[in-house]
DRENGU-909855 format. One record per residue (C-alpha): residue number from 1; y, z, x. Coordinates in Angstrom, 2 decimals. Layout:
BEGIN
<node nr="NUM" north="Y" up="Z" east="X"/>
...
# end
This chain:
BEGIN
<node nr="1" north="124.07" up="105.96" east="105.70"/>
<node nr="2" north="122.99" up="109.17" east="105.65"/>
<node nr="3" north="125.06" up="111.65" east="104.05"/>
<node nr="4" north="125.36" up="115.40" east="105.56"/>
<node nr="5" north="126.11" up="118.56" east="103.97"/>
<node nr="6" north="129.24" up="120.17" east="104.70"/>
<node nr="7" north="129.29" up="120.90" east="108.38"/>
<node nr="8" north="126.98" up="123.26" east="109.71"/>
<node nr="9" north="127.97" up="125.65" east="112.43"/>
<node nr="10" north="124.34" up="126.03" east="114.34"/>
<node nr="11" north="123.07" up="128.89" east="116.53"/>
<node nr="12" north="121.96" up="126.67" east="119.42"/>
<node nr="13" north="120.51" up="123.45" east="119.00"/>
<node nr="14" north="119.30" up="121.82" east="115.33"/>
<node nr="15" north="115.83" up="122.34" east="115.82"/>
<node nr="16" north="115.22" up="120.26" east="112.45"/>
<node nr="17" north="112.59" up="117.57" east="112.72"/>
<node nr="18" north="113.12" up="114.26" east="110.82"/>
<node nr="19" north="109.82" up="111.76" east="110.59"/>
<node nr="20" north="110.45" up="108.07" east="109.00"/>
<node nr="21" north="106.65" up="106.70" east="108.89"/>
<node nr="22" north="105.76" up="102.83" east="107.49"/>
<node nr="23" north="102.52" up="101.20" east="106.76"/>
<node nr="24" north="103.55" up="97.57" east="106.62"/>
<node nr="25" north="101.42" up="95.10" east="105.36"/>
<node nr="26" north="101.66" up="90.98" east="106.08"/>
<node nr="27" north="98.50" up="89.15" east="103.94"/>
<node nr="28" north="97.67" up="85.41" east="105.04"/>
<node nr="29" north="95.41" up="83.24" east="103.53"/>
<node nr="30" north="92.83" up="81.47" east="106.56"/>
<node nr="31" north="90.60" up="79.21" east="104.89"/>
<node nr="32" north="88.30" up="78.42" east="108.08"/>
<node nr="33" north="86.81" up="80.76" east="110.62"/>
<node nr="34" north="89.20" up="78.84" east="113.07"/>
<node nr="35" north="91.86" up="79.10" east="110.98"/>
<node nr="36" north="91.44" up="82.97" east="110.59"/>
<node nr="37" north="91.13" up="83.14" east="114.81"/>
<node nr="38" north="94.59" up="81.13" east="115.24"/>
<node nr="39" north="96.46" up="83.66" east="112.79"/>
<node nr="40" north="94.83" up="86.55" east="115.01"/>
<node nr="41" north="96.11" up="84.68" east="118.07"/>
<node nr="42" north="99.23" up="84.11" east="116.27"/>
<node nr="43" north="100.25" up="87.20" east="114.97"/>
<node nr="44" north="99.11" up="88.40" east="118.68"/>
<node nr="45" north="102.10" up="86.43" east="120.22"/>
<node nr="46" north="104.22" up="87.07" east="117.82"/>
<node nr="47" north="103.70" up="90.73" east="117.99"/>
<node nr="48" north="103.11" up="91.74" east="121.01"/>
<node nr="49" north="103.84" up="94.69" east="123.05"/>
<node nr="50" north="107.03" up="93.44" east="125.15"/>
<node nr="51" north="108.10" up="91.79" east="121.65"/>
<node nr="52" north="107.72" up="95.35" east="119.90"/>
<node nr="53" north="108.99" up="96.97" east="123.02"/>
<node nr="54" north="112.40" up="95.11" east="121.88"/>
<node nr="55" north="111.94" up="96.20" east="118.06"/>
<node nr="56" north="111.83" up="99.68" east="118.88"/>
<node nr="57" north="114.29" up="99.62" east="121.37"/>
<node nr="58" north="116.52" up="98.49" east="119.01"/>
<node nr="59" north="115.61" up="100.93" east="117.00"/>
<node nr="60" north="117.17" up="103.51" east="119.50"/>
<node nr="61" north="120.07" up="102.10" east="119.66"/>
<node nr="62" north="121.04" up="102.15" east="116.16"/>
<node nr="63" north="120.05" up="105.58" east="115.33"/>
<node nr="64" north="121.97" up="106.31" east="118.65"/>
<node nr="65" north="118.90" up="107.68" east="121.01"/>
<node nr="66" north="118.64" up="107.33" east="124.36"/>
<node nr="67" north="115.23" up="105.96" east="125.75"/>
<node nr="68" north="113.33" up="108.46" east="128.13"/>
<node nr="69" north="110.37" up="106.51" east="128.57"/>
<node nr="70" north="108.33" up="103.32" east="127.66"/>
<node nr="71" north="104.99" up="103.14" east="127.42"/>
<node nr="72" north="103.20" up="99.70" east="125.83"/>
<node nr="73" north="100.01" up="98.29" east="125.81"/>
<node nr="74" north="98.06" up="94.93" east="124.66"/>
<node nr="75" north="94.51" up="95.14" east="123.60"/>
<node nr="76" north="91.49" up="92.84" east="123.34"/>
<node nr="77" north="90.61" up="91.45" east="121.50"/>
<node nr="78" north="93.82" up="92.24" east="119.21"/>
<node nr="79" north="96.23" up="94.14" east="118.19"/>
<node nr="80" north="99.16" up="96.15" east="120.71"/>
<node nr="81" north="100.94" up="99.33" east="120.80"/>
<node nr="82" north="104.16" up="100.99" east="121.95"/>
<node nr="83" north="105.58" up="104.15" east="122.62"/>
<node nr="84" north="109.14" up="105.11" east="123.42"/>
<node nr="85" north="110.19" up="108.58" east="123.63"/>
<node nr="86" north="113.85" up="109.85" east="123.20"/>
<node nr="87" north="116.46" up="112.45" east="123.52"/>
<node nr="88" north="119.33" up="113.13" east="121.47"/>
<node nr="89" north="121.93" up="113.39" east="124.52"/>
<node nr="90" north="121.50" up="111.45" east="127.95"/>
<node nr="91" north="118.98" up="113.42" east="129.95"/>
<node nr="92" north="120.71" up="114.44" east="132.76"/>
<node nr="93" north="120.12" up="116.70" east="136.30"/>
<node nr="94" north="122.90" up="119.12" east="136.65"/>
<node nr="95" north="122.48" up="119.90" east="140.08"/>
<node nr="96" north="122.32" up="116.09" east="141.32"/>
<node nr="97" north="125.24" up="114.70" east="142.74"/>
<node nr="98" north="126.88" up="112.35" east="140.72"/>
<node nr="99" north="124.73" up="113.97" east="137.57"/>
<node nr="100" north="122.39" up="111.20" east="137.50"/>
<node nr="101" north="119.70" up="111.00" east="134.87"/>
<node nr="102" north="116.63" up="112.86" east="135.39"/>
<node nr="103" north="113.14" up="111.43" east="136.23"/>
<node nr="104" north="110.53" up="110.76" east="133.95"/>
<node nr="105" north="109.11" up="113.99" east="135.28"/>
<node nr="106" north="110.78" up="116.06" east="132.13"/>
<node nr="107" north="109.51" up="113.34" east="129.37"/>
<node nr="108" north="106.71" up="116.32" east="128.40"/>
<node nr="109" north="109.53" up="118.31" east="127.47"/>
<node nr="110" north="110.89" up="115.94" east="124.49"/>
<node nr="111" north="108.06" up="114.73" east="123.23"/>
<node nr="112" north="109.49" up="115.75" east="119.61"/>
<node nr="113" north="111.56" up="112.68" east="119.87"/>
<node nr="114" north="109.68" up="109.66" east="120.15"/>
<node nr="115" north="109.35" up="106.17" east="118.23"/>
<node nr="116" north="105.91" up="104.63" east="118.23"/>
<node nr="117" north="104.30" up="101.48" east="116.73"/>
<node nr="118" north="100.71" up="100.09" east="116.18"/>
<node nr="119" north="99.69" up="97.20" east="115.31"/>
<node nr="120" north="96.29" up="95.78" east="113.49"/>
<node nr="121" north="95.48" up="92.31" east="113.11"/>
<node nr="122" north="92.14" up="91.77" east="111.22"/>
<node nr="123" north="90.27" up="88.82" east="109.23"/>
<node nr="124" north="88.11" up="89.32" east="106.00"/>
<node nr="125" north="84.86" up="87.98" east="107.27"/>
<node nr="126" north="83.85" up="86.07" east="104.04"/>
<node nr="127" north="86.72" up="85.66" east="101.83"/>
<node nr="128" north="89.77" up="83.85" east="104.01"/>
<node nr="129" north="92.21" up="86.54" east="103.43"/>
<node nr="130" north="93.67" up="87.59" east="106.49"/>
<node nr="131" north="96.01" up="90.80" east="107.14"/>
<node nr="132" north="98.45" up="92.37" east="109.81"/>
<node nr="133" north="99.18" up="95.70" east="109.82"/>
<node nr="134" north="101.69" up="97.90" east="111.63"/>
<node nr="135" north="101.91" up="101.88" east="111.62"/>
<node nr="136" north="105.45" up="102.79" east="112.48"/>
<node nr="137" north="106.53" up="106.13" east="113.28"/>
<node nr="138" north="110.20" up="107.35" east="114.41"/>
<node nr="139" north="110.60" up="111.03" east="114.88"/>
<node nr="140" north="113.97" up="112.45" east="116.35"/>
<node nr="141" north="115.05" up="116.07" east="116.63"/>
<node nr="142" north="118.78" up="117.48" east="115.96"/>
<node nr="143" north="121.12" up="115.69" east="113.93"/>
<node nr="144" north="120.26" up="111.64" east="114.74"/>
<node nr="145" north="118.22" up="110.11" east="111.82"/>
<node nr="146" north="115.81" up="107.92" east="111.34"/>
<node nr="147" north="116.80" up="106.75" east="108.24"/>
<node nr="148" north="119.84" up="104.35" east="109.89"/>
<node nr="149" north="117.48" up="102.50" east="111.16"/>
<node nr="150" north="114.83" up="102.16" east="107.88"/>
<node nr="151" north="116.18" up="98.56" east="106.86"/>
<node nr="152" north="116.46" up="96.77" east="110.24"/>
<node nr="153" north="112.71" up="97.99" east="110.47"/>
<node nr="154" north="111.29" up="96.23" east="107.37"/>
<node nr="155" north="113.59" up="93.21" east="107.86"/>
<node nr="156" north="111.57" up="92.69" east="111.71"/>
<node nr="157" north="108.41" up="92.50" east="109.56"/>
<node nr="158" north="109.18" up="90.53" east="106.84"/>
<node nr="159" north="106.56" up="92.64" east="105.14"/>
<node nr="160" north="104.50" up="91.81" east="101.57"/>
<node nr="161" north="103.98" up="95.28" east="101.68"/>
<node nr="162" north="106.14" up="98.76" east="102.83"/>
<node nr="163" north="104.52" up="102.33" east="102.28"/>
<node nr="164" north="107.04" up="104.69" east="103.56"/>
<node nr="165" north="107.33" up="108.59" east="104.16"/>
<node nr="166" north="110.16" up="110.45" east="105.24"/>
<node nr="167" north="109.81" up="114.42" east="105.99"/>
<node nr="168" north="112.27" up="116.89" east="107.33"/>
<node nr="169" north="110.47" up="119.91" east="109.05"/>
<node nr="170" north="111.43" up="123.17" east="110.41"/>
<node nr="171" north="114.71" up="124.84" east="110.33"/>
<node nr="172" north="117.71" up="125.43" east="111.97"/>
<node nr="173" north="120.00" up="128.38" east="111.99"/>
<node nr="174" north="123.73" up="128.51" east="111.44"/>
<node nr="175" north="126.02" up="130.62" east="113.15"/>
<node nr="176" north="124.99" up="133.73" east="110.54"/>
<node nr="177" north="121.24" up="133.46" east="111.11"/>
<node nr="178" north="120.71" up="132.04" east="107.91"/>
<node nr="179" north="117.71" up="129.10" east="107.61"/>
<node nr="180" north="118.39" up="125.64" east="106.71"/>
<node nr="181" north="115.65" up="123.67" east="106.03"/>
<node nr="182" north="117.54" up="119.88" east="105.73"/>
<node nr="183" north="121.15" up="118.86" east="106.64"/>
<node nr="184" north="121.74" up="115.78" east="104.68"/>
<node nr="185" north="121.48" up="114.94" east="101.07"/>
<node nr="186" north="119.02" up="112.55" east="99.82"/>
<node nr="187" north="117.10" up="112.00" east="96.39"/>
<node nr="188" north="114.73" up="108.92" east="97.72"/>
<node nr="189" north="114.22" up="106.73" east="100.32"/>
<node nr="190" north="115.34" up="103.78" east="98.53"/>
<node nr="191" north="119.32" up="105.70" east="98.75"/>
<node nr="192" north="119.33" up="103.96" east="102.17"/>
<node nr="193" north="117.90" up="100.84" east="101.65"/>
<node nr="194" north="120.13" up="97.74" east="101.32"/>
<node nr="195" north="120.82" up="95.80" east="97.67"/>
<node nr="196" north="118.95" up="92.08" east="99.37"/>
<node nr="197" north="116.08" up="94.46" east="100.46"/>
<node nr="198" north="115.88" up="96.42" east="96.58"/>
<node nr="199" north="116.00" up="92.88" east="95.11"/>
<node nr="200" north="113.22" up="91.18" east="97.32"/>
<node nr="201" north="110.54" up="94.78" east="96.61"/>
<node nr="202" north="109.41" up="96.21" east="93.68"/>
<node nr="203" north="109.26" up="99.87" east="94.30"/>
<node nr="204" north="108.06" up="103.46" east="93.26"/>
<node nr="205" north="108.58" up="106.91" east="94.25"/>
<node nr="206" north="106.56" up="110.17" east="94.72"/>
<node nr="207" north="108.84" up="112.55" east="96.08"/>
<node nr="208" north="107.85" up="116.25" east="96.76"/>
<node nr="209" north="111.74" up="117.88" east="96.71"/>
<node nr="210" north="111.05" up="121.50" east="97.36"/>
<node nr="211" north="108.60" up="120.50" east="100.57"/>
<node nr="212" north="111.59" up="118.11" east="101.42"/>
<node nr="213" north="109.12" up="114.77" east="101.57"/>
<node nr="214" north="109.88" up="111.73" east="100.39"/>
<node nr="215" north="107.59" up="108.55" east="99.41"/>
<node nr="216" north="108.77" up="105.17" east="98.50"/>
<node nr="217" north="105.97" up="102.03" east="98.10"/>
<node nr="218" north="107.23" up="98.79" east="97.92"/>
<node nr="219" north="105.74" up="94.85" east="97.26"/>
<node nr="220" north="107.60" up="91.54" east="97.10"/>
<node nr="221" north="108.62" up="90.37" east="93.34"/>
<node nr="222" north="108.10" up="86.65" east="94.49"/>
<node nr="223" north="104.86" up="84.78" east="94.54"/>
<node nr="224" north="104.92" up="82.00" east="95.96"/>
<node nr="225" north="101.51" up="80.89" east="97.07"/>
<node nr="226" north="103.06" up="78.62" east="100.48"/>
<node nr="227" north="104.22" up="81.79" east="101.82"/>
<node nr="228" north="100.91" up="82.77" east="101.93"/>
<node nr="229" north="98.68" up="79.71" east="103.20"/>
<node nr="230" north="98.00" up="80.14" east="106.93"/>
<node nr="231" north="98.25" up="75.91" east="108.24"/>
<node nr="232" north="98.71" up="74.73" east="104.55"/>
<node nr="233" north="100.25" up="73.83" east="101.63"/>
<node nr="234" north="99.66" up="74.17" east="97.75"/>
<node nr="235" north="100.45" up="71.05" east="96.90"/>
<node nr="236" north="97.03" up="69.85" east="98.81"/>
<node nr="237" north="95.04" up="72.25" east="97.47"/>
<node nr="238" north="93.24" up="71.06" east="93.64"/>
<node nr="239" north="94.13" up="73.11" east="91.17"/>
<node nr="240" north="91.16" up="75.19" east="90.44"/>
<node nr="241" north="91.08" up="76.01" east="94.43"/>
<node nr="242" north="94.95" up="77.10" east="94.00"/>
<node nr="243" north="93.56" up="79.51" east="91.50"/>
<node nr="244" north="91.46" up="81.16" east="93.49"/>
<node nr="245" north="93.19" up="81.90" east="96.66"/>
<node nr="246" north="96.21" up="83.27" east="94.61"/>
<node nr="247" north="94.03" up="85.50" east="92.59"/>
<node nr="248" north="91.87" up="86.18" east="96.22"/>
<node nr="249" north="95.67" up="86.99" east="97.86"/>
<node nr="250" north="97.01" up="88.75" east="94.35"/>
<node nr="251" north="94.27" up="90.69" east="94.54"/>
<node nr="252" north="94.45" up="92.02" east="98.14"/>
<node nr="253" north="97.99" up="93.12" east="97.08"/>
<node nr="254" north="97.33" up="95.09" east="94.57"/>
<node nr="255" north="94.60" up="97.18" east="96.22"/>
<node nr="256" north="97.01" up="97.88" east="99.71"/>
<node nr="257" north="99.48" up="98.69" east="97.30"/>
<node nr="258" north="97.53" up="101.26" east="95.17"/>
<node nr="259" north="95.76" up="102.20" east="98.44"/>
<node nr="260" north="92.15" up="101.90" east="96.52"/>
<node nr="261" north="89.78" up="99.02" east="95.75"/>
<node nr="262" north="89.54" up="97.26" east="92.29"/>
<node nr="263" north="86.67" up="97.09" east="90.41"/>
<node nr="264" north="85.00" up="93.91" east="90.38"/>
# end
């Protein structure tokens, strides 16, 4: 939960921008060039736009936005991507009778709030090792927060991997005219994440307090090599072959975690 500073009495509206962006990270094991095409199909299906269209929208809903618009799209060969923009407050048309809400005509207008995701399936050509990545971004304006919705985010991906930023831009002004440049406390991302989800990751922190930025990386402690076999198990694999995929998948790892390439 996030917790605010004493109360803040504004000048207008909290013009403060709050960004919560993940790089998630799913790595598979695909041992034949069929094998690799079925996860890409798979993780297609699984992950699809109306699917994600559901994520996000739940998304809204917890960190109490209300959906303006809803715009999603599959792609070919692979991969999908959704965007839902937001308000803080029900958008609505004074002078209507009834105050209805107001057409998607004024969506321009809020496009500070918005929640987007992207997805990228792709295959190693050579090696088996296949990966699925989604770019998440939720951005809100005024005093809703991303953060409430940070854990229900990585538990829909059951992620091997979570590289998360959180920024707070701008300022707002209180009643005085004085600048504030954040409303809530926080010393690191992982404040907000749940004690199941801290004892599944392993996780560091680069966190830039004066710019008010925040950067939390996170891997899975477990290894267990099933989890990772795309159509297989272990137990048929010999043991030299077990070997090599784990130090093929423990390898892959390692380098999206440290965001750089190992030396060989």
């Amino acid at each position: 939960m996030v917790k605010p500073l004493p109360r803040l009495r504004l000048q207008g509206f909290n013009n403060l921008t709050k960004s919560l962006s993940f790089n998630i990270y799913d790595i598979c094991y695909a041992a034949s060039e069929d094998q690799r095409q079925r996860y890409i199909e798979y993780i297609d299906e699984v992950y699809n736009a109306e699917r994600l269209t559901q994520i996000l929208t739940e998304v809204a809903n917890i960190i109490g936005a209300n959906i303006l618009n809803v715009a999603r799209q599959d792609y070919d060969p692979q991969g999908a991507s959704v965007t839902i923009l937001i308000s803080e407050e029900p958008v609505i048309d004074k002078k209507a009778a009834g105050r209805e809400l107001i057409s998607d005509a004024v969506v321009a207008h809020l496009d500070k709030s918005h929640i987007t995701v992207h997805t990228y399936p792709e295959t190693h050509p050579h090696n088996g090792i296949a990966t699925f990545r989604a770019d998440i971004d939720v951005a809100t304006c005024g005093v809703i927060s991303p953060l409430k919705a940070l854990n229900y985010l990585i538990e829909s991906f059951d992620s091997d991997i979570v590289v998360t930023d959180y920024r707070v831009r701008g300022f707002t002004r209180d009643i005085k005219g004085k600048k504030h440049y954040i409303d809530h406390k926080i010393n690191s991302i992982q404040d907000f994440l749940t004690k199941d989800i801290k004892a599944h990751y392993e996780m560091m922190d680069v966190n830039v307090y004066q710019e008010n930025l925040f950067h939390t990386k996170m891997h899975v402690k477990e290894f267990d090599l099933d989890t990772y076999l795309f159509e297989g198990k272990a137990k048929s694999l010999s043991f030299k072959e077990r070997q090599r995929i784990e130090a093929q998948v423990r390898r892959e790892i390692e380098e999206l975690y440290h965001g750089r390439n190992l030396a060989d």
